[in-house]
N, C-alpha and C positions, 0 to 999 in steps of 0.2 A: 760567478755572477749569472751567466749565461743560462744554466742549471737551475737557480733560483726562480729566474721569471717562467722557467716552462715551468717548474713544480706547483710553482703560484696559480699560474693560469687554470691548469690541469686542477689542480685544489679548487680554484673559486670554479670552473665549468660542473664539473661534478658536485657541489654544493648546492650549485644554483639550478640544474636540473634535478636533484634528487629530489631538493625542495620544495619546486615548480611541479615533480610527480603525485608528492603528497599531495600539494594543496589541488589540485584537480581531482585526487581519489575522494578525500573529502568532501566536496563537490559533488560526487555523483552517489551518498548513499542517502537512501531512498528514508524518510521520515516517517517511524510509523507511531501512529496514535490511538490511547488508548479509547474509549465509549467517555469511561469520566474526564478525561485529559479534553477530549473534543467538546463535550457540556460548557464547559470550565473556558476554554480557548474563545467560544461562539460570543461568549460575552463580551471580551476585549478586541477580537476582531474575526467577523464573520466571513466562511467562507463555507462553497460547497463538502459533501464530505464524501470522499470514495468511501463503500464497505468489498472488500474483497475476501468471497464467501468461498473455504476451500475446505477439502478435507484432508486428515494423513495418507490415506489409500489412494486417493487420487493425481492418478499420472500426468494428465492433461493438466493441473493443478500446478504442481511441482513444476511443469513447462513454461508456464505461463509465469510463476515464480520468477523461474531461472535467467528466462528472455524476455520479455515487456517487462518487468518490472527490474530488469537489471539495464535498461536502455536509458542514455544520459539524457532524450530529451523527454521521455515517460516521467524518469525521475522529476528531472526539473518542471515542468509540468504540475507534475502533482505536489512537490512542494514547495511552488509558489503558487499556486491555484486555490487546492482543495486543502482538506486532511485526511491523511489517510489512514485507513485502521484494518486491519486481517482479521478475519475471523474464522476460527475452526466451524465449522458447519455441527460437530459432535462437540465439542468444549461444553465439558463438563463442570463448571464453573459458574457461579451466578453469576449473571452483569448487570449491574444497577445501570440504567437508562433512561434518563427520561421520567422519572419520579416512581419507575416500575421495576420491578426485579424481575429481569430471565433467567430459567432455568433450564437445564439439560430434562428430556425428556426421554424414557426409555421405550422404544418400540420391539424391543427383544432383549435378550438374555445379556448379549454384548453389543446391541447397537444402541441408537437411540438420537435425536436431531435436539439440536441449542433452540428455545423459542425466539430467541434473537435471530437468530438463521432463517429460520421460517416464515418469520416477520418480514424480515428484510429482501429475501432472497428467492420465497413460493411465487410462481407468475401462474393463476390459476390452480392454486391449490397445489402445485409441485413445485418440488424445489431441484437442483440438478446444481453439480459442479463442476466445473466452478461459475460461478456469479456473479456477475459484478454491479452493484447498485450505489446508483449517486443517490445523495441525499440534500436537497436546498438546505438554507441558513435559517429557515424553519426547521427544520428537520422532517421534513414531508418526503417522501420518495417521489424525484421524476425523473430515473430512467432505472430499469433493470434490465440487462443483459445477462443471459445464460452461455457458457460453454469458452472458447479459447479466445481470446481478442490476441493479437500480434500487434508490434509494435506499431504500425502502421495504423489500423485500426483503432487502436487506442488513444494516441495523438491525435487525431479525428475529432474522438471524441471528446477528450480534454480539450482541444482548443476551440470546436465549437458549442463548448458550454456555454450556456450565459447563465 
């Protein structure tokens, strides 16, 4: 009998943290949204929009990936705040947006910039990555930032949106 209640105990502990593990990882993954998914969303309920402008090549990129946007109060943040959407800077893909279709653009042989990218993410006619631009519930641009935000800095910024 004695045997029974520690196997019991030990069963329900490890049940109920294994449990308690999942639902916190759940919790912390980051919501990402598509250009028409964000249109669509703005109507039922408006919210700023993050665009996080990156490329495949880019290391600082992948950084920023890996660490601010893998930080639980980044995450939470931005998905209960904004919506949020990545964008390949090269994505070769049309993106209906906004009643307009972007297109990839080639400036060489094998490169070439998303109009969408360029749109969103040029401060002065350059663009550099990675980039990160809010968009109000218009969908107007008012803020673009260029290059690494840490987690620190970007909490900043999320929470002093209005």
């Amino acid at each position: 009998m004695h045997f029974t209640k520690k196997f019991l105990f030990i069963f329900i502990f490890f049940g109920w943290s294994k449990s308690y593990g999942q639902e916190s990882k759940e919790k912390e993954v980051l919501t990402i949204f598509t250009f028409e998914e964000v249109e669509k969303l703005q109507q039922k309920k408006a919210k700023p929009i993050l665009v996080f402008l990156y490329t495949d090549w880019c290391k600082i990129c992948y950084g920023m990936k890996g660490t601010t946007f893998k930080n639980k109060e980044v995450i939470q943040l931005l998905n209960e705040k904004f919506y949020f959407i990545l964008l390949n800077g090269e994505e070769k893909k049309t993106i209906p947006f906004l009643g307009k279709k972007f297109n990839h653009k080639p400036t060489g042989t094998t490169t070439g910039i998303h109009e969408l990218a360029y749109e969103l993410g040029a401060i002065n006619k350059i663009i550099s990555y990675p980039s990160t631009t809010i968009l109000n519930t218009k969908f107007e641009i008012d803020l673009q930032l260029s290059g690494f935000l840490n987690r620190k800095k970007m909490i900043a910024i999320l929470t002093n949106y209005k």
